[in-house]
N, C-alpha and C positions, 0 to 999 in steps of 0.2 A: 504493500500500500504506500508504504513512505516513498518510495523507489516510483511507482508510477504520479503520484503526485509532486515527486521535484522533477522530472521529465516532463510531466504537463505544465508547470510553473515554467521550468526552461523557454520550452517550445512556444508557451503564451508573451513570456519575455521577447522572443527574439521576432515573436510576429509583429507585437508593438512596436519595435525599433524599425525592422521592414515599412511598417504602415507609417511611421514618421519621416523614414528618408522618402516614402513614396512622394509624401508632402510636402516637405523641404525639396524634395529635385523639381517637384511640377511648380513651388514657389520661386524657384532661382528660376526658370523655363518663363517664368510671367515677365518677370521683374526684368530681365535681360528684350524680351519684348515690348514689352507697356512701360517700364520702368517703375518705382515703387509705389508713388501715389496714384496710378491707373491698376493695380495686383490687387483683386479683390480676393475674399475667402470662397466665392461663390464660384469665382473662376480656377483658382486652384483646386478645389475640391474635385470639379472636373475633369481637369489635368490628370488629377493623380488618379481618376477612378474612383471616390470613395465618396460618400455622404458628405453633405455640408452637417451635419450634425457629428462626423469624427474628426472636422477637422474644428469644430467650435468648442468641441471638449476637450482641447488640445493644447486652440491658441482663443484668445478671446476676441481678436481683432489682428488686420493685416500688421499692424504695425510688429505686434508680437513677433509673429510669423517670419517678419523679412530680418528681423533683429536675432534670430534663431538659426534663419539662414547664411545671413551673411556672420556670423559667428562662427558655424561648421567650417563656411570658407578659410575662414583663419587659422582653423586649427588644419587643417590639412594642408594649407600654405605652411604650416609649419611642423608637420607631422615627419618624424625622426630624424629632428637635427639634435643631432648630437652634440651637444656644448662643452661636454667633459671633458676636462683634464688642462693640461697644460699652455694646448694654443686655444682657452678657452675664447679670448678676445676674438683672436682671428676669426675664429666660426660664428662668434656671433656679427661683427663686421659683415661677412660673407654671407650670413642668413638673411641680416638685413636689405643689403643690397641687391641681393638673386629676389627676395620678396616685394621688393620695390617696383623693381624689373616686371616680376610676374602679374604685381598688380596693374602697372600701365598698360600691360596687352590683354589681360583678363577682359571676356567681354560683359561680365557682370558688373564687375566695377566701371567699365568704361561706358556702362549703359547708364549708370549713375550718376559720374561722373557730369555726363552730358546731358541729363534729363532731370535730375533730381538736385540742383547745386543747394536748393535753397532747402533740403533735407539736413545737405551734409552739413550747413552753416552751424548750424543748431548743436551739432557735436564737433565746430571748429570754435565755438566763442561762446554757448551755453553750458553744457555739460557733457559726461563722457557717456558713447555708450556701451552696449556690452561688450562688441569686437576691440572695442581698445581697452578696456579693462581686462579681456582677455592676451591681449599683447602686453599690458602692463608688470600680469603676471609672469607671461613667461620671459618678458626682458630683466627680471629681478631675479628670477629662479637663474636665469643664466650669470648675471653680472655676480649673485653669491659664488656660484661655481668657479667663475674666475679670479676674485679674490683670492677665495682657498687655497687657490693653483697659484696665486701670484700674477698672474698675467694681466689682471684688471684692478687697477688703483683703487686706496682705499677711500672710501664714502658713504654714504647711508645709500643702498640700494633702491629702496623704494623711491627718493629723490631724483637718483641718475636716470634707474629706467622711465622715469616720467620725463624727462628732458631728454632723453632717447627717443621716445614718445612724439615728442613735438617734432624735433629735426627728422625723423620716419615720416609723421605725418606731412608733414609740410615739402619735401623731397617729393610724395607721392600722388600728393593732390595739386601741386603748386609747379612742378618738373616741365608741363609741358609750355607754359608760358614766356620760358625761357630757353626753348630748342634753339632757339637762331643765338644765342648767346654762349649755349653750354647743351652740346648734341649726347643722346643715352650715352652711349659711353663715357665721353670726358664729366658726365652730371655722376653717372659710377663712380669713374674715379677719384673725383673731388668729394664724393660723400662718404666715400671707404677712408677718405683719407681723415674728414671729419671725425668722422663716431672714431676710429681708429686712436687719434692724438689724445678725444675727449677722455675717452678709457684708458690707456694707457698710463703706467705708475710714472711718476714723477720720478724724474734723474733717468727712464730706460730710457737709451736712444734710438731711433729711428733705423 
């Protein structure tokens, strides 16, 4: 008995997650179409195949939904870098930059980008929201890592990755306005070189 009900507990687990990514991929498929203030729940529910009543007891409204979405995006934009050890700097320099990269050719964010500016405003000079509270963490979780290791100068973590944070953000939303000035690569190189000096311990040389 116990043995077929953690089996059916599993198997209910793993349909729930199915049934959310179904949600979340028909929610990125809108948003990347429509952009996010045209993504209703009535349209995604569609998308995905499912009840508008699974996806209402899910997420209570699109905003929910798109913030859930473009969250996943983040973590798989950042799904196994490995920060450990020694040239912890470098890999997080190097994460940053490759994810900068990834975001300007992404057509999810570039659909936002171009459609939704006065969304992003609101989490450029109101508040954060959950995809940068989630880069928040893992830019801290990393910057402790290289402490440890010596490789990333000392500071209050939480501090630096939030000014990590800013120069990311602003590199990623802001990058393209300045191509005739500073073309993707030389905007790379100048930004690796950035975060690069900013982390780096005091007295290592170059």
């Amino acid at each position: 008995m116990t043995i077929r009900n953690a089996t059916s507990s599993g198997r209910s687990a793993e349909t729930e997650r199915s049934v959310d990514d179904q949600i979340l991929d028909a929610a990125r498929a809108c948003v990347e179409e429509f952009g996010v203030k045209r993504t209703t729940l009535t349209e995604v529910a569609r998308r995905a195949s499912v009840s508008r009543p699974t996806v209402y007891r899910r997420w209570p409204d699109s905003n929910a939904l798109v913030g859930d979405m473009l969250t996943r995006e983040v973590r798989s934009t950042l799904a196994g870098s490995d920060l450990i050890g020694c040239d912890s700097r470098a890999k997080l320099v190097q994460t940053i930059v490759d994810g900068i990269a990834l975001l300007r050719d992404h057509p999810l964010f570039a659909k936002i980008f171009r459609t939704d500016s006065d969304l992003l405003l609101t989490y450029i000079v109101d508040r954060l929201g959950r995809s940068q509270i989630e880069l928040l963490t893992f830019f801290t979780s990393a910057i402790e890592a290289g402490q440890r290791g010596g490789s990333i100068r000392t500071g209050d973590p939480n501090r630096m990755a939030t000014m990590l944070l800013l120069i990311s953000q602003s590199a990623a939303q802001s990058g393209r306005i300045v191509e005739s000035r500073l073309g993707v690569d030389d905007l790379a190189t100048e930004l690796a070189h950035a975060i690069d000096s900013y982390l780096r311990p005091v007295g290592d040389s170059l």
